[in-house]
MITOR-164017 format. One record per atom (N, C-alpha, C): residue in three letters; atom name; x, y, z. Coordinates in nm, 3 decimals. Example, Ala and Ser with C-alpha at 12.3 -4.5 7.8 and 13.67 -1.06 7.14 Angstrom:
<nodes>
NODE  res  atom        X        Y        Z
NODE  Ala     N    1.319   -0.569    0.780
NODE  Ala    CA    1.230   -0.450    0.780
NODE  Ala     C    1.320   -0.330    0.780
NODE  Ser     N    1.285   -0.225    0.708
NODE  Ser    CA    1.367   -0.106    0.714
NODE  Ser     C    1.290    0.003    0.787
</nodes>
This chain:
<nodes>
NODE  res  atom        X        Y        Z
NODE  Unk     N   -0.423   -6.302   -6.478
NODE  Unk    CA   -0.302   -6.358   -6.423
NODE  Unk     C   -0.176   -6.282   -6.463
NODE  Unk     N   -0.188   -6.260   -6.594
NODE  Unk    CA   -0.043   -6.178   -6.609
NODE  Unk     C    0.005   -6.024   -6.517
NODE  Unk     N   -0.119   -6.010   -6.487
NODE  Unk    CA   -0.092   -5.878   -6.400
NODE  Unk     C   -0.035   -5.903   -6.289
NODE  Unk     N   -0.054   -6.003   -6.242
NODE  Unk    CA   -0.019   -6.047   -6.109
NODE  Unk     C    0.141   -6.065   -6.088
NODE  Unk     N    0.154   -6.102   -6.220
NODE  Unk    CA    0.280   -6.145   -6.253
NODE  Unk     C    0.393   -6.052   -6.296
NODE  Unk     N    0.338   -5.918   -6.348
NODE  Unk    CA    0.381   -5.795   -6.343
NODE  Unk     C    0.421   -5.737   -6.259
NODE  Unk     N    0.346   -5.724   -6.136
NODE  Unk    CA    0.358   -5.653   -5.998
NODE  Unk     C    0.437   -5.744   -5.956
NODE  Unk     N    0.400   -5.879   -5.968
NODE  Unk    CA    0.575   -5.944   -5.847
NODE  Unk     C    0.673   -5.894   -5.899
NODE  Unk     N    0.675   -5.855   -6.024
NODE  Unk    CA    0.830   -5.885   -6.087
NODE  Unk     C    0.856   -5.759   -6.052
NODE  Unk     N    0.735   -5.599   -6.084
NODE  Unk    CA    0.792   -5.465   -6.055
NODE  Unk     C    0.866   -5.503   -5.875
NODE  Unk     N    0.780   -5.547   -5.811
NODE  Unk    CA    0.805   -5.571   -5.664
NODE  Unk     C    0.961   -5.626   -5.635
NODE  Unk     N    0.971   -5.698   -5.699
NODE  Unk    CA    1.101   -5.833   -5.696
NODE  Unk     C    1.218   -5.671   -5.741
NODE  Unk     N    1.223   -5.636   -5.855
NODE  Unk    CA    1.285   -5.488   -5.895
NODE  Unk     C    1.294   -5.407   -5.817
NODE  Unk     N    1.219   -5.337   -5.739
NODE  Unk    CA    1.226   -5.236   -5.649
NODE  Unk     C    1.296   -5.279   -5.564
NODE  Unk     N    1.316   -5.381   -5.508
NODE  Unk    CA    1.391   -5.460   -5.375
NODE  Unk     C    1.484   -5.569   -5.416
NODE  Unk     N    1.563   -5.528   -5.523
NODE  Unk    CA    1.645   -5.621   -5.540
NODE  Unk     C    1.776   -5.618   -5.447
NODE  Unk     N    1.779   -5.541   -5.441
NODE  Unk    CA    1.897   -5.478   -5.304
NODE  Unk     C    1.877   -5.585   -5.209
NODE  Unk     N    1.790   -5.556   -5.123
NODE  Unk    CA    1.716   -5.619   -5.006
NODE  Unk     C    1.742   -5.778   -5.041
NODE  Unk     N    1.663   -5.786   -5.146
NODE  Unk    CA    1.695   -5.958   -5.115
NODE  Unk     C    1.864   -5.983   -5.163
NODE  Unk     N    1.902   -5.916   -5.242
NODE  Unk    CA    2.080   -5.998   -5.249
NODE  Unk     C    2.146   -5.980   -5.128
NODE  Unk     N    2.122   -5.848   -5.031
NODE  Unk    CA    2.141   -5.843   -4.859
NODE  Unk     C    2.120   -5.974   -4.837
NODE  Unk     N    1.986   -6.001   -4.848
NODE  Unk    CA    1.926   -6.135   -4.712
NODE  Unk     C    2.074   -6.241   -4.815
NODE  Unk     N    2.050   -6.308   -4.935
NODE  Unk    CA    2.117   -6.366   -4.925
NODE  Unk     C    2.316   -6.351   -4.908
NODE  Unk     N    2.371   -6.247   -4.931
NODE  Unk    CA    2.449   -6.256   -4.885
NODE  Unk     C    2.488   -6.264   -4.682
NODE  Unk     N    2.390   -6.236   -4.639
NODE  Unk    CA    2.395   -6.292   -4.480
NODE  Unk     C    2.380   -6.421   -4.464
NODE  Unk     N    2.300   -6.495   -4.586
NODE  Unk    CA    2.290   -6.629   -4.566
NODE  Unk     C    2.436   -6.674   -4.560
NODE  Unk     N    2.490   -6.645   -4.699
NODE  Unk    CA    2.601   -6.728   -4.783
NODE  Unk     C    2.707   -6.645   -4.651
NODE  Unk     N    2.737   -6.571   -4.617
NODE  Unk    CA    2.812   -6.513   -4.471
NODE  Unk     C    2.789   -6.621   -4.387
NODE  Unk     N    2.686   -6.645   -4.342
NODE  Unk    CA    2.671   -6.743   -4.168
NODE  Unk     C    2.687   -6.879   -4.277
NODE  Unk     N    2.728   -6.928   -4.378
NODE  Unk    CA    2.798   -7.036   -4.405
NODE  Unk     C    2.928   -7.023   -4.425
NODE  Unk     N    2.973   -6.926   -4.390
NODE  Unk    CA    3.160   -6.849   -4.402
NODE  Unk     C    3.168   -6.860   -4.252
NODE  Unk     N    3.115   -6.905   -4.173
NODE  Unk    CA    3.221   -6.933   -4.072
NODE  Unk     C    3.226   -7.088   -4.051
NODE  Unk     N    3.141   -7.188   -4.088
NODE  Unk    CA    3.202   -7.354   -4.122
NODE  Unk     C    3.316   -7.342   -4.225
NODE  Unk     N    3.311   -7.240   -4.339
NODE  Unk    CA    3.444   -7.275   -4.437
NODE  Unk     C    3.458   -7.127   -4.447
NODE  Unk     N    3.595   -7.080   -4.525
NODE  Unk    CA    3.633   -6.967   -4.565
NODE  Unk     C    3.565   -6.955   -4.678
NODE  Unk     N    3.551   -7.055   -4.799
NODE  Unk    CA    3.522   -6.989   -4.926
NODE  Unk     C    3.413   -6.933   -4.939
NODE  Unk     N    3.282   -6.984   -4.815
NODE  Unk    CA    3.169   -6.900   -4.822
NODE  Unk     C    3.179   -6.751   -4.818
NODE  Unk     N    3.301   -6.676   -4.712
NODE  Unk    CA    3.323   -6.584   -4.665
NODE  Unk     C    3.361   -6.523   -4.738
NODE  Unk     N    3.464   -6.597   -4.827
NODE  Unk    CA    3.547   -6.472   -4.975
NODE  Unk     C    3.395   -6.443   -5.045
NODE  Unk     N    3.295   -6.564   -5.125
NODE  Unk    CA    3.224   -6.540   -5.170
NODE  Unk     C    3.108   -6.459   -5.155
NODE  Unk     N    3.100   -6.468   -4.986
NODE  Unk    CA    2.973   -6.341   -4.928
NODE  Unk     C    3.066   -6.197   -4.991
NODE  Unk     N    3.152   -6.181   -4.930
NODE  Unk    CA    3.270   -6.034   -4.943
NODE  Unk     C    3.201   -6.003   -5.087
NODE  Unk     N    3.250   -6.094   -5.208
NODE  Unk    CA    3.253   -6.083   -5.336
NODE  Unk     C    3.130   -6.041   -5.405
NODE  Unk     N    3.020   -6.064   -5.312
NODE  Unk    CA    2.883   -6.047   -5.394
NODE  Unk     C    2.815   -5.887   -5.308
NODE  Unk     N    2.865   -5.900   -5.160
NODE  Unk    CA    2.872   -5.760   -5.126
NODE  Unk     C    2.973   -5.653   -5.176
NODE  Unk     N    3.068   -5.684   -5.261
NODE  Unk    CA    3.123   -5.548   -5.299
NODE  Unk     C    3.047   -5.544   -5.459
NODE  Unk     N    3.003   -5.653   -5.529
NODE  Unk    CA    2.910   -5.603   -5.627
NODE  Unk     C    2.752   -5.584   -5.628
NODE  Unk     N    2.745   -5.591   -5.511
NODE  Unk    CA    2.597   -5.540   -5.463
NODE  Unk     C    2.602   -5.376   -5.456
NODE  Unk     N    2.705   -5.348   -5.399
NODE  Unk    CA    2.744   -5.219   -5.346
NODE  Unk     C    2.765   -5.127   -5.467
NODE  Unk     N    2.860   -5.177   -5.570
NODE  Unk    CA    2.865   -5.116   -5.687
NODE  Unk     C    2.750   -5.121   -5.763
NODE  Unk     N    2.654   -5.176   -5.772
NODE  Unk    CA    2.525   -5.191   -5.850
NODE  Unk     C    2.431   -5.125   -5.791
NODE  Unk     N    2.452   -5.098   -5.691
NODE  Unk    CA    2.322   -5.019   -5.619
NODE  Unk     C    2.410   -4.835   -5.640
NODE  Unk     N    2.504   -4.827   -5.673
NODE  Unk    CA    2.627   -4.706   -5.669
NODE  Unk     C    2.581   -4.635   -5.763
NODE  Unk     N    2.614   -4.780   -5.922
NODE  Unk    CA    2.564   -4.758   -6.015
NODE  Unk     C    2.422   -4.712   -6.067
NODE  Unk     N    2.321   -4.764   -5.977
NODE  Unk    CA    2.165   -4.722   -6.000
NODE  Unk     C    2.133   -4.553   -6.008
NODE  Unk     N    2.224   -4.551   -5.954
NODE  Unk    CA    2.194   -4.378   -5.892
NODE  Unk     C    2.257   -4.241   -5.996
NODE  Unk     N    2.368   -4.315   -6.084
NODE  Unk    CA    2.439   -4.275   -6.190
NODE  Unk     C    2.324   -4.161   -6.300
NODE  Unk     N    2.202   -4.264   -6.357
NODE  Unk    CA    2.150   -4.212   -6.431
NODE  Unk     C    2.062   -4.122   -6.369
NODE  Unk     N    2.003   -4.098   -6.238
NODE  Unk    CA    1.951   -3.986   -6.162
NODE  Unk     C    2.046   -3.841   -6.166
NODE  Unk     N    2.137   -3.874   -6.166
NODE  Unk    CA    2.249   -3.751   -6.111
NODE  Unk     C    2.255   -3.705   -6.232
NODE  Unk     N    2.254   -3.765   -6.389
NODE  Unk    CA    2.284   -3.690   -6.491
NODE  Unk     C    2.108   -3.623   -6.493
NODE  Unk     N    2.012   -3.675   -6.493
NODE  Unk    CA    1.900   -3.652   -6.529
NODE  Unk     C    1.877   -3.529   -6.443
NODE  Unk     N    1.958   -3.532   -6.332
NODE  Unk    CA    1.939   -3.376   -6.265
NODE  Unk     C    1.977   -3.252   -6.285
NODE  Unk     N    2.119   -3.316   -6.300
NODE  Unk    CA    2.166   -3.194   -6.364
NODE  Unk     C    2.151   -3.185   -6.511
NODE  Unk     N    2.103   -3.167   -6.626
NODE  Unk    CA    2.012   -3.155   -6.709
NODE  Unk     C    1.907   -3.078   -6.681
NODE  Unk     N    1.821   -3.100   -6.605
NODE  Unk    CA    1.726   -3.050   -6.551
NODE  Unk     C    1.759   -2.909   -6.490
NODE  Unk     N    1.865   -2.898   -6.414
NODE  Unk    CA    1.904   -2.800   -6.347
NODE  Unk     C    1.983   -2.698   -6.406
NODE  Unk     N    2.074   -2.778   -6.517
NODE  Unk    CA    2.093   -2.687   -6.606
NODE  Unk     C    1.944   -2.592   -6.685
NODE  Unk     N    1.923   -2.672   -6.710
NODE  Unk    CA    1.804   -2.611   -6.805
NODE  Unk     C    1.713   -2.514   -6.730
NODE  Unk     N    1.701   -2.517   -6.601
NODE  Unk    CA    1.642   -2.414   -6.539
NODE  Unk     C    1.735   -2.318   -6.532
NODE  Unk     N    1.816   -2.292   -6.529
NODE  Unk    CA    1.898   -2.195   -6.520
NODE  Unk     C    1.975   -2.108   -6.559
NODE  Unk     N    1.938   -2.157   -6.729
NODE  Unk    CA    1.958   -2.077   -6.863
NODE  Unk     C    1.851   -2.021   -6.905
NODE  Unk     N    1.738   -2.034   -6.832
NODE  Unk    CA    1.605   -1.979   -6.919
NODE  Unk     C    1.569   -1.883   -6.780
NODE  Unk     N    1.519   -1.753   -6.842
NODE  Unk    CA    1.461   -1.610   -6.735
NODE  Unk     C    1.299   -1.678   -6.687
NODE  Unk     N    1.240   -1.755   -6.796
NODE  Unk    CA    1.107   -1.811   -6.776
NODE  Unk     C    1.046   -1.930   -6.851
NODE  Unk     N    1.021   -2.018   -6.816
NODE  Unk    CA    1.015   -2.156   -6.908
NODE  Unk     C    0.863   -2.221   -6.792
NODE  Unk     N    0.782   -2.238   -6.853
NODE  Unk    CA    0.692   -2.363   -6.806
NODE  Unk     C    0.728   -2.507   -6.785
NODE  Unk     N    0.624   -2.575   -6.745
NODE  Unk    CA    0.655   -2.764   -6.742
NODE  Unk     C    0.647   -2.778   -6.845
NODE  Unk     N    0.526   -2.750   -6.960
NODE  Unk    CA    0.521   -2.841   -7.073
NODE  Unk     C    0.668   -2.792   -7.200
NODE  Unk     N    0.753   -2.712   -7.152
NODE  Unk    CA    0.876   -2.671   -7.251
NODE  Unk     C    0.935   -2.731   -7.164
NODE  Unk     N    0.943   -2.768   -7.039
NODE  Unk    CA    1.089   -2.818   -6.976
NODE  Unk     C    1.046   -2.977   -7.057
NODE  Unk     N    0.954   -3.021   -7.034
NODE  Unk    CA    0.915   -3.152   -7.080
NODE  Unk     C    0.932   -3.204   -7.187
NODE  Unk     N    0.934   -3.103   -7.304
NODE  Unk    CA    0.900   -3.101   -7.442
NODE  Unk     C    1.074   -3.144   -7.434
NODE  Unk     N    1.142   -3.038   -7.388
NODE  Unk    CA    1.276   -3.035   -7.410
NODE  Unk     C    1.400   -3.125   -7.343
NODE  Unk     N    1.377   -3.245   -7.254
NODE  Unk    CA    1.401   -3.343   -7.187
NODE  Unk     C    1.387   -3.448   -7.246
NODE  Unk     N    1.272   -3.463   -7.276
NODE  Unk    CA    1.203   -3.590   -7.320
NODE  Unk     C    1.157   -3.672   -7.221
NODE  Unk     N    1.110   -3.624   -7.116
NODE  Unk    CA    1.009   -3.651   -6.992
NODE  Unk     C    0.873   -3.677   -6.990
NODE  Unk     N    0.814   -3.689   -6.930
NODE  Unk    CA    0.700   -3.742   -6.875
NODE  Unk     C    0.629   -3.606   -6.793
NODE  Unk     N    0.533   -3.491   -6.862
NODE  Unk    CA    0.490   -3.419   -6.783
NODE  Unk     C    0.465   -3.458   -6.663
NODE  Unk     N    0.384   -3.510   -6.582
NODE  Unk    CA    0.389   -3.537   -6.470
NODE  Unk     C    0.470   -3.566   -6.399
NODE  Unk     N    0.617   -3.622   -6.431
NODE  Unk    CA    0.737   -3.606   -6.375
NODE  Unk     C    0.812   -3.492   -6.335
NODE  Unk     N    0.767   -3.386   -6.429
NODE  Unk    CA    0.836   -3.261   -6.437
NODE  Unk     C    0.740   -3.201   -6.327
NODE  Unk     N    0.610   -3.199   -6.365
NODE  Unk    CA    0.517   -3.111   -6.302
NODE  Unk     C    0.564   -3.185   -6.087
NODE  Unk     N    0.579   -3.307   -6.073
NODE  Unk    CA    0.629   -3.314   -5.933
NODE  Unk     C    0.737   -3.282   -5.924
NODE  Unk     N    0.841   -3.273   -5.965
NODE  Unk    CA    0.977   -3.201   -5.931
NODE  Unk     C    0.964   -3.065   -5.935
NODE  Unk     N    0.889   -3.006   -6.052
NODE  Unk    CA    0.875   -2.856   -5.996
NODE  Unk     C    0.788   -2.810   -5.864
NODE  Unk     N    0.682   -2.966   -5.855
NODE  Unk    CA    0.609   -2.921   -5.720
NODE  Unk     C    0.739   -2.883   -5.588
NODE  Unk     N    0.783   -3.028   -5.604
NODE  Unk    CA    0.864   -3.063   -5.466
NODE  Unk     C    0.991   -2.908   -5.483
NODE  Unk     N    1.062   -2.848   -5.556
NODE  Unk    CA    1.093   -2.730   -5.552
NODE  Unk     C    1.045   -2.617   -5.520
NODE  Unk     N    0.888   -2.606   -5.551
NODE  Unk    CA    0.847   -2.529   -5.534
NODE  Unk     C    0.782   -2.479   -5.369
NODE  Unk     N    0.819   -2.610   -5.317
NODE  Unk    CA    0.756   -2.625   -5.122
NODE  Unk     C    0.865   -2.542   -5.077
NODE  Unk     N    0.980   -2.568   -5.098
NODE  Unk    CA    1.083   -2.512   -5.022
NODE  Unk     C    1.162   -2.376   -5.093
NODE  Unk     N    1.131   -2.282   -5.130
NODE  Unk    CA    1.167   -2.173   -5.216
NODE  Unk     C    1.141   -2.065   -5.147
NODE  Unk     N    1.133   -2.036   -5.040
NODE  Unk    CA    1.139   -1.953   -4.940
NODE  Unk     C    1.276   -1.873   -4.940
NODE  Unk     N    1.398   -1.966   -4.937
NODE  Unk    CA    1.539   -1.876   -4.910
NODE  Unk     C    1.600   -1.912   -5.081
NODE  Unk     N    1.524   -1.890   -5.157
NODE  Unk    CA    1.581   -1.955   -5.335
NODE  Unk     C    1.586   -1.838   -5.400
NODE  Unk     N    1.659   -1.781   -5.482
NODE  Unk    CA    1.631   -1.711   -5.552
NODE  Unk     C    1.524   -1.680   -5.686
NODE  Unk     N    1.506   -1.800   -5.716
NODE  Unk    CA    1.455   -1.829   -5.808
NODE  Unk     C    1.301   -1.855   -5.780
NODE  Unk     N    1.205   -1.836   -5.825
NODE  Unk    CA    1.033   -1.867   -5.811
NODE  Unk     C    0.929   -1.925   -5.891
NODE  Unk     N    0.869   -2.020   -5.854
NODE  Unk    CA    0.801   -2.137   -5.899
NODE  Unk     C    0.666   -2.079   -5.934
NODE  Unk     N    0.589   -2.054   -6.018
NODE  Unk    CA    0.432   -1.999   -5.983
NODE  Unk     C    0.371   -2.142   -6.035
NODE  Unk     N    0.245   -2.138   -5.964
NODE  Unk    CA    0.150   -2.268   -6.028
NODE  Unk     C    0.051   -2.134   -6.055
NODE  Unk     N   -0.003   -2.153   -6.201
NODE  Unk    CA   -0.096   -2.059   -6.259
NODE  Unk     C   -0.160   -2.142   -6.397
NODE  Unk     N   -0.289   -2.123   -6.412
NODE  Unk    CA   -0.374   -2.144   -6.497
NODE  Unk     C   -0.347   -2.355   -6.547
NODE  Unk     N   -0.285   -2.388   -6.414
NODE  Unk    CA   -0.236   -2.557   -6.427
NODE  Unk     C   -0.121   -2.573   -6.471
NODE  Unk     N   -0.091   -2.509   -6.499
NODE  Unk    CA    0.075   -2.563   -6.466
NODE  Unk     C    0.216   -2.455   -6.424
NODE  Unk     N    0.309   -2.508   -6.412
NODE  Unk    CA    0.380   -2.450   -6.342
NODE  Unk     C    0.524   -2.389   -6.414
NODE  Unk     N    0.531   -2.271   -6.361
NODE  Unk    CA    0.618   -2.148   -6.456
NODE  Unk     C    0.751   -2.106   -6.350
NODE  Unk     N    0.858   -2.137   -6.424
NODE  Unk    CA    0.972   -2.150   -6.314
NODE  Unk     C    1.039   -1.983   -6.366
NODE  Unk     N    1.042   -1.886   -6.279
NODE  Unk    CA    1.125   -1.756   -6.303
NODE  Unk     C    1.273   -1.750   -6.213
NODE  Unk     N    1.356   -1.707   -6.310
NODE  Unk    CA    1.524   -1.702   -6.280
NODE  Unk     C    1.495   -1.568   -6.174
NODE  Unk     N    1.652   -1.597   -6.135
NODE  Unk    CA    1.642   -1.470   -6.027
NODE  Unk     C    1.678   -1.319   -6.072
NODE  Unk     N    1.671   -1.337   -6.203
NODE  Unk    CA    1.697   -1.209   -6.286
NODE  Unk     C    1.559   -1.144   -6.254
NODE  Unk     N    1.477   -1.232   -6.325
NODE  Unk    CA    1.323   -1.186   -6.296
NODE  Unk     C    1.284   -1.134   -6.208
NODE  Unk     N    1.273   -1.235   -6.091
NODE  Unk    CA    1.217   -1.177   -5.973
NODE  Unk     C    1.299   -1.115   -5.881
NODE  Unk     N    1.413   -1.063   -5.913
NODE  Unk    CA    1.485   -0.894   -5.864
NODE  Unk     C    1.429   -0.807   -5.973
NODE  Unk     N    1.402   -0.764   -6.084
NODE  Unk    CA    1.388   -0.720   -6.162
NODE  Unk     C    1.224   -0.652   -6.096
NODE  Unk     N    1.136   -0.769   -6.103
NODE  Unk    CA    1.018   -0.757   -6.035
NODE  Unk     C    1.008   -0.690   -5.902
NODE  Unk     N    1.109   -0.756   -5.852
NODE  Unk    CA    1.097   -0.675   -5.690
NODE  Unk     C    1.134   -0.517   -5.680
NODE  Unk     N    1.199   -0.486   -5.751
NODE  Unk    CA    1.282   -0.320   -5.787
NODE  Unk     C    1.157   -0.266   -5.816
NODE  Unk     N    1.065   -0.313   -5.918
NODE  Unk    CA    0.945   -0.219   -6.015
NODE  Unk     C    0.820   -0.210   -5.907
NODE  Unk     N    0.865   -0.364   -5.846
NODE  Unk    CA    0.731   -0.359   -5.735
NODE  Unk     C    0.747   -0.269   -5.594
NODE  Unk     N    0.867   -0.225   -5.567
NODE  Unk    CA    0.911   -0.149   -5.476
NODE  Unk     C    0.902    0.028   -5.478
NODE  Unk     N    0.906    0.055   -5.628
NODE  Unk    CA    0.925    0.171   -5.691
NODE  Unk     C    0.752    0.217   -5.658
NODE  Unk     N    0.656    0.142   -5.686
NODE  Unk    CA    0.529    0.159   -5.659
NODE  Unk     C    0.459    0.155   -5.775
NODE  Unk     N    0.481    0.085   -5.901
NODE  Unk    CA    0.437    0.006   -6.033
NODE  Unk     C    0.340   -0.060   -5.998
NODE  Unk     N    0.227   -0.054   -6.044
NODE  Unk    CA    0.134   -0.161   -6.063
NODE  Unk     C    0.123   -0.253   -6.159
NODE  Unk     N    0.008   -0.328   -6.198
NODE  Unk    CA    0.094   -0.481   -6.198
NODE  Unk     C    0.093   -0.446   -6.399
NODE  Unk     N    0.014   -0.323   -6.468
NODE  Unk    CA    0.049   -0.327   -6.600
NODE  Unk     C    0.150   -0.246   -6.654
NODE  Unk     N    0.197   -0.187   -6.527
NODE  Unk    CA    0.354   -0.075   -6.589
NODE  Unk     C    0.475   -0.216   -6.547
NODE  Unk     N    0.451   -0.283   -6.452
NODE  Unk    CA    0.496   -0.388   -6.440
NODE  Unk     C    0.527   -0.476   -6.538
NODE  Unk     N    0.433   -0.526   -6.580
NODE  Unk    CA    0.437   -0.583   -6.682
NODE  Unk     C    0.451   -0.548   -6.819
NODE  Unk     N    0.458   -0.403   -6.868
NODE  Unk    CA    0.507   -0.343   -6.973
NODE  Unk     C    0.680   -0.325   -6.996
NODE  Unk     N    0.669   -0.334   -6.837
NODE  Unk    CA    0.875   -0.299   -6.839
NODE  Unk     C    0.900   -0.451   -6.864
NODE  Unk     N    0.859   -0.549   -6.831
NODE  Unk    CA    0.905   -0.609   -6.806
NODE  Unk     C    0.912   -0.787   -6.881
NODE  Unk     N    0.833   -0.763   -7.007
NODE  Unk    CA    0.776   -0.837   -7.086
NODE  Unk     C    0.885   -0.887   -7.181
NODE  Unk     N    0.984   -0.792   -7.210
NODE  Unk    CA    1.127   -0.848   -7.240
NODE  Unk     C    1.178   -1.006   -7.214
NODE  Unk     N    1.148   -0.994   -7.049
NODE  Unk    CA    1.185   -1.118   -6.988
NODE  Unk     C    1.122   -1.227   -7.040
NODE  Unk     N    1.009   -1.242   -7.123
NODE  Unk    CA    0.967   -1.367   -7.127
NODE  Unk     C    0.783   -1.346   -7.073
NODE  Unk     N    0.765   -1.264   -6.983
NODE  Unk    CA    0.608   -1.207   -6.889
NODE  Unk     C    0.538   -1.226   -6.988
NODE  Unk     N    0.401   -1.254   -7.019
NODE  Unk    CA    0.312   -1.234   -7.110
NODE  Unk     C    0.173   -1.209   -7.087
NODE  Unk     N    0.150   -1.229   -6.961
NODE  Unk    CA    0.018   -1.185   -6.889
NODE  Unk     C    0.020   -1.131   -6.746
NODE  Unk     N   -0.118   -1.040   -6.714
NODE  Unk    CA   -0.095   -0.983   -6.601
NODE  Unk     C   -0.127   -1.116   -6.491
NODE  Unk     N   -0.186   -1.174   -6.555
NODE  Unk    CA   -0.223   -1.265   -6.454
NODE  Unk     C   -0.060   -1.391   -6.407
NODE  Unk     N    0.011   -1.368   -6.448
NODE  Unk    CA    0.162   -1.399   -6.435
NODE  Unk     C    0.231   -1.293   -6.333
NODE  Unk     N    0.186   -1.186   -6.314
NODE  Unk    CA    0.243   -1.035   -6.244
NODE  Unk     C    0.199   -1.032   -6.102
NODE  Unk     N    0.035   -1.108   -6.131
NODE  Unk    CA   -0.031   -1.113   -5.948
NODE  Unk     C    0.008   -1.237   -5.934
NODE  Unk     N    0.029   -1.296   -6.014
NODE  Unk    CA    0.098   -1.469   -5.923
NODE  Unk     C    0.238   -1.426   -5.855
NODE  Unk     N    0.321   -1.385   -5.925
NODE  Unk    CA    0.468   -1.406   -5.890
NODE  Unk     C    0.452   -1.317   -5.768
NODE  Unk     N    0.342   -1.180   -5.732
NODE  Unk    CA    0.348   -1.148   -5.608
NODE  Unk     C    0.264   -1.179   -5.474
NODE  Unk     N    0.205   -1.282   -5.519
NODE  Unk    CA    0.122   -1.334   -5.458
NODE  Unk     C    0.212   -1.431   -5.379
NODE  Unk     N    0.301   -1.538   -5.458
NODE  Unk    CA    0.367   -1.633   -5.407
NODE  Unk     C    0.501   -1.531   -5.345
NODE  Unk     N    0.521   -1.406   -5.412
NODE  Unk    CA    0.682   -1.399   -5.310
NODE  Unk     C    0.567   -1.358   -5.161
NODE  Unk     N    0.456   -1.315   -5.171
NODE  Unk    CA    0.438   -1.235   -5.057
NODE  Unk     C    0.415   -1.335   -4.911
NODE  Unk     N    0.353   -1.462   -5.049
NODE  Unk    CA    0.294   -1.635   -4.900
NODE  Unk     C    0.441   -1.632   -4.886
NODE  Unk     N    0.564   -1.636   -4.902
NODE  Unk    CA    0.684   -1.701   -4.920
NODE  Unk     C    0.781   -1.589   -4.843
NODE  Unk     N    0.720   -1.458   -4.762
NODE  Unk    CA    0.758   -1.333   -4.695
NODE  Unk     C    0.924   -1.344   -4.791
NODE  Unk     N    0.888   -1.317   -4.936
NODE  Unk    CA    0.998   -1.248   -4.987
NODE  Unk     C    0.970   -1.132   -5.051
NODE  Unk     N    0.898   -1.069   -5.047
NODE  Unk    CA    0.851   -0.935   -5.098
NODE  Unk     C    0.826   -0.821   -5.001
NODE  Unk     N    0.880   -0.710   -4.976
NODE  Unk    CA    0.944   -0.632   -4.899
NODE  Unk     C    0.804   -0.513   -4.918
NODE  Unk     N    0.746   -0.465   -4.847
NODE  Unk    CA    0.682   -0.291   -4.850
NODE  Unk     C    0.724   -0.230   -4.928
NODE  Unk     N    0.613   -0.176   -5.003
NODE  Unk    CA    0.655   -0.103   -5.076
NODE  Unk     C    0.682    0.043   -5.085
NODE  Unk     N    0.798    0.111   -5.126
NODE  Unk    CA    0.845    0.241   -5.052
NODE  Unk     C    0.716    0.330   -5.122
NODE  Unk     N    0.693    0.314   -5.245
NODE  Unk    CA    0.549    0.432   -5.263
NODE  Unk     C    0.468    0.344   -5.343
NODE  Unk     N    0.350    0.375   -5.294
NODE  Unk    CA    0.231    0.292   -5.358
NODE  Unk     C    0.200    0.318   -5.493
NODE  Unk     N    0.092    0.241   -5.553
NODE  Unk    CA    0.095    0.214   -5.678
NODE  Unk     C    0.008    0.414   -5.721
NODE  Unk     N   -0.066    0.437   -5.628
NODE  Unk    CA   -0.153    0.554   -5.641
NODE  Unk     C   -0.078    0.651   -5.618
NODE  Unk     N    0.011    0.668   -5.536
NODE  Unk    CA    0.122    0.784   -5.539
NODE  Unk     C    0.225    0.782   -5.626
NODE  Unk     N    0.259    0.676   -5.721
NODE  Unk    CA    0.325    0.649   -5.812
NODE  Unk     C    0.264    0.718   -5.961
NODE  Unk     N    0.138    0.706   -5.963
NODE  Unk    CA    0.056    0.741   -6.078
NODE  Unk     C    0.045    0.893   -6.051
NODE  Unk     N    0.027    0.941   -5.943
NODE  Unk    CA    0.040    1.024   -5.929
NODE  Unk     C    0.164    1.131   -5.966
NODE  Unk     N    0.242    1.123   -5.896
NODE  Unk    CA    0.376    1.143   -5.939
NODE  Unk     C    0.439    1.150   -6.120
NODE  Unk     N    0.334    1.048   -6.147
NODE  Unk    CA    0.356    1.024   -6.335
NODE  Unk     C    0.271    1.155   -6.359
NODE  Unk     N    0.166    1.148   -6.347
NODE  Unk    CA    0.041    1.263   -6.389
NODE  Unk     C    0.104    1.406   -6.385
NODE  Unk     N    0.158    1.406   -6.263
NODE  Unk    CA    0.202    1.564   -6.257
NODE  Unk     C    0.340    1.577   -6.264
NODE  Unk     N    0.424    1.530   -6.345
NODE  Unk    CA    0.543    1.543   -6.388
NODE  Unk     C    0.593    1.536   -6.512
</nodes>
């Protein structure tokens, strides 16, 4: 039984809006037999309005937080954004999902690798795109470039894997074999 009693109440919470609506339309269609119903509908719709204003307050800081924090770091995972919030991995891990759908025109790039998900600044992946253009393969790649935060190759074929599903990764002017080449005999 107590469960039951849980879910009405989460239920009753989620829609508290909704029902102080229904009754302020009630306490309204008794504002036109008298006025004071009418001041009093007004009165409970302008603090309905502010309370539902207010709900939204602690989202907007929790974002930007979040958004800050992506945007001071060249490379950070979920379980450090999480660690460092005081979140709920799985909270983090869907917000980086839902970012990560639409990152097509972003500068910035989301990889999902080895389960979880690794957010790179746009320092990175220009940085990446220059070495990957030059005709670097993915361990001269990742030797230049390990500074940033990189720590595996398997981090080097993700990030070009996803710019390439995401047509942000451009042809490359000389390939990785004419590149080595070029090293060998020079």
């Amino acid at each position: 039984m107590p469960k039951k009693y849980k879910s009405v109440l989460k239920s009753i919470g989620r829609r508290w809006f909704i029902i102080i609506i229904a009754i302020i339309i009630i306490v309204a269609l008794f504002g036109f037999m008298d006025t004071i119903y009418f001041i009093v509908a007004l009165w409970m719709a302008g603090i309905t309005l502010v309370a539902i204003l207010l709900s939204y307050v602690p989202k907007l800081f929790s974002s930007n937080k979040f958004n800050n924090l992506l945007k001071s770091q060249k490379r950070i995972d979920d379980k450090t954004v999480a660690r460092t919030l005081n979140k709920k991995l799985e909270k983090i891990r869907e917000r980086l999902f839902k970012l990560s759908q639409g990152q097509q025109k972003k500068p910035y790039l989301i990889v999902y690798l080895n389960k979880q998900y690794i957010f790179y600044s746009e320092e990175v992946i220009e940085e990446f795109k220059a070495l990957y253009n030059k005709g670097l393969g993915e361990k001269e790649i990742l030797d230049k470039i390990k500074s940033k935060g990189l720590e595996l190759r398997a981090e080097i074929k993700a990030i070009e894997e996803t710019l390439i599903k995401n047509d942000r990764l451009d042809k490359r002017e000389t390939t990785v074999k004419e590149f080595r080449e070029k090293q060998r005999f020079s």
